[in-house]
N, C-alpha and C positions, 0 to 999 in steps of 0.2 A: 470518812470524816477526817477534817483533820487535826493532826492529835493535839496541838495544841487546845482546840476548840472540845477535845472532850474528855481533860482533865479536869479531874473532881478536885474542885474550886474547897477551900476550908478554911476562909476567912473574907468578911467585908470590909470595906472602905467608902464610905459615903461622902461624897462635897456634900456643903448644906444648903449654898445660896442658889435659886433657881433648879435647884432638883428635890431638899427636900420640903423648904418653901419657897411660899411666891414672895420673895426679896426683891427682884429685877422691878416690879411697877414701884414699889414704895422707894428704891434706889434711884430707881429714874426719877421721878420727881423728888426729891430732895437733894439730887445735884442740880436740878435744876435749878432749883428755888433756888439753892446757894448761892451758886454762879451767878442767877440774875443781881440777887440781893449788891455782887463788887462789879453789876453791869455789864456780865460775860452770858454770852449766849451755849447751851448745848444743843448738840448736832444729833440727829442718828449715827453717823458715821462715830461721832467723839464715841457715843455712850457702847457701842459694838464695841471699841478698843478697850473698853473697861470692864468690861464683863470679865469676870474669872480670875481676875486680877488682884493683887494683894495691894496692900495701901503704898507702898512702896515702888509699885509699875507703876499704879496709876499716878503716882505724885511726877512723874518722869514724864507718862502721857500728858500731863496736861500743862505740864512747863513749854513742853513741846509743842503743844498745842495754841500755848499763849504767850508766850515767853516769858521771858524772867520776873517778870516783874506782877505775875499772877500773885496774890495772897493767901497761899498755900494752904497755908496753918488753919488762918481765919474760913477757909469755905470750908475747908474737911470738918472742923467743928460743928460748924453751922449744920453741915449738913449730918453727921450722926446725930445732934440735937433733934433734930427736928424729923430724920427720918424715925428715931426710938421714940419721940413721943407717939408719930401714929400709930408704931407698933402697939406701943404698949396701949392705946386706945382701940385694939382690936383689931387690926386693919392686916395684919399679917396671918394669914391664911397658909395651912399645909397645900400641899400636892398632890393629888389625888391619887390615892394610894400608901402617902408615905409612910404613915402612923402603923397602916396594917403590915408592909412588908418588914417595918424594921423591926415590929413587936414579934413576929413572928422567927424571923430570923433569931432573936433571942432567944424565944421560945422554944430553937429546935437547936440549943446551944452553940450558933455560930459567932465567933469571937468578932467584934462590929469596933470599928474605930471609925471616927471623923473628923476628913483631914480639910480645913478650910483655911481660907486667907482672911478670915471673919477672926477679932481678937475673943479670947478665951472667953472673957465674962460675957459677952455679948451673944456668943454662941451656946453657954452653958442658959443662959435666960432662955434664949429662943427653943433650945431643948424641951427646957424645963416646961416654958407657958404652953410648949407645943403639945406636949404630952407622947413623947420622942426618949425619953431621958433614959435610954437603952446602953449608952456607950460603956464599952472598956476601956477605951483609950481618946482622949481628944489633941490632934496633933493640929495648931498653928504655923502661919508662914514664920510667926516668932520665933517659933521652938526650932527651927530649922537656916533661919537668916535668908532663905530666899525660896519666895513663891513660886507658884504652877507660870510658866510649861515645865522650867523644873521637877526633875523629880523626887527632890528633896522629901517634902511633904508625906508623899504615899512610903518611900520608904522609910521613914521615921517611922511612921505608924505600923507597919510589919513587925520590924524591929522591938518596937515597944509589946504588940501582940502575941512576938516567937514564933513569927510564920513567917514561911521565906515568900520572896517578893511575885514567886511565882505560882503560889498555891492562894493567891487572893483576887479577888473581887472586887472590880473600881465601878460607883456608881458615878454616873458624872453627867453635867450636862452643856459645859460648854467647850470649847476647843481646843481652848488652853490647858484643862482638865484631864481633856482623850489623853493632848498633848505628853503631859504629863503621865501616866499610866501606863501608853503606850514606853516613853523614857524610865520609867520603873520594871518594866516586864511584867505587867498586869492584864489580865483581862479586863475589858473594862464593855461595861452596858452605860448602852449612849440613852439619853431621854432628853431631846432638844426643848429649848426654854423658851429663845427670844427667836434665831434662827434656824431651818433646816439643816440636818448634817451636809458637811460636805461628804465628797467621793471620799478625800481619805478617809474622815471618819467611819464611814460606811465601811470601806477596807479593814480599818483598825478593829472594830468592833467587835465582840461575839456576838452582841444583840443589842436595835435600833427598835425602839418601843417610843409612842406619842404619852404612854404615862408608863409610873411604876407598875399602876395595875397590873396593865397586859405584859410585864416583863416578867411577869409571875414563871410562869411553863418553865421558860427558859431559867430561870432561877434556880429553880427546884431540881432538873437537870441537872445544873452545872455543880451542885451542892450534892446532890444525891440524899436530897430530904424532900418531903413531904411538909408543904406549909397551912395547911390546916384549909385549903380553899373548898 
């Protein structure tokens, strides 16, 4: 085996959007809606480049994308308006699995931080309503000045937990995220959202799981706990 791959793991690190809920459909359509609203259309191809991304890539992607003379300010508004209403109307749903793996991981005293490109309060909500609100530590692209593939983020949050970067646990689900983890010196468990892994990912990994659920075994493994399944 290789030893990287069976060193006892002694701390988590969770993205939140697209692994521990479904944010990716309520985010797609609210940029969309935006965009139509100053008469720009979204692409598949756009909304893939935005996935994982903190508000500051994407504000860059989609200059890019439209040039300068896009209304930057005004659609990014538009759209957390109107994406946080549906939430807050219910519409934001966990991940099948999430709620049980991260209670439990508390439950069996592993130190859990969450490192997103999602700002504080907005995070600490979706926690909160999610019924999630497990963390020690919540690290922002903020708290750091630059988001995932960086690896800024995941190390902030070690840091702040007192665990070195190489005894933790990255749960993640998009590429930029691996990205990131892999540039931290993390383990990291892939659990695809919108796309399939690539080869790297698949390389990078310890374990490529379709939900949290089935990432359990290997979990418990890498931890050398018993999660109450």
């Amino acid at each position: 085996m290789d030893m990287a791959n069976s060193k006892t793991l002694r701390a988590a690190i969770f993205d939140m959007d697209g692994l521990l809920f479904d944010t990716e459909s309520i985010g797609r359509w609210a940029w969309t809606e935006a965009l139509a609203e100053v008469g720009l259309t979204m692409t598949d191809e756009l909304y893939r480049k935005l996935v994982g991304k903190d508000m500051a890539s994407r504000r860059r992607i989609l200059y890019e994308y439209f040039g300068a003379g896009l209304p930057f300010e005004q659609v990014k508004e538009r759209r957390l308006a109107i994406g946080d209403e549906r939430e807050r109307g219910g519409g934001l749903a966990a991940k099948p699995g999430a709620r049980e793996l991260v209670a439990a991981l508390a439950a069996a005293g592993v130190p859990l931080a969450l490192g997103t490109g999602t700002e504080r309060e907005r995070a600490q909500r979706r926690l909160r309503d999610g019924g999630m609100d497990h963390f020690d530590v919540i690290v922002t692209s903020a708290d750091v000045g630059v988001g995932k593939p960086a690896p800024d983020i995941f190390l902030e949050a070690a840091r702040r937990l007192g665990v070195a970067p190489d005894d933790c646990a990255v749960f993640e689900d998009s590429p930029a995220g691996v990205a990131a983890a892999e540039r931290a010196g993390m383990a990291v468990f892939v659990v695809p959202d919108l796309e399939a892994p690539t080869a790297e990912e698949l390389h990078i990994a310890r374990a490529v799981a379709a939900d949290l659920v089935s990432l359990l075994p290997e979990v418990e493994r890498a931890f050398g706990v018993r999660l109450g399944r």
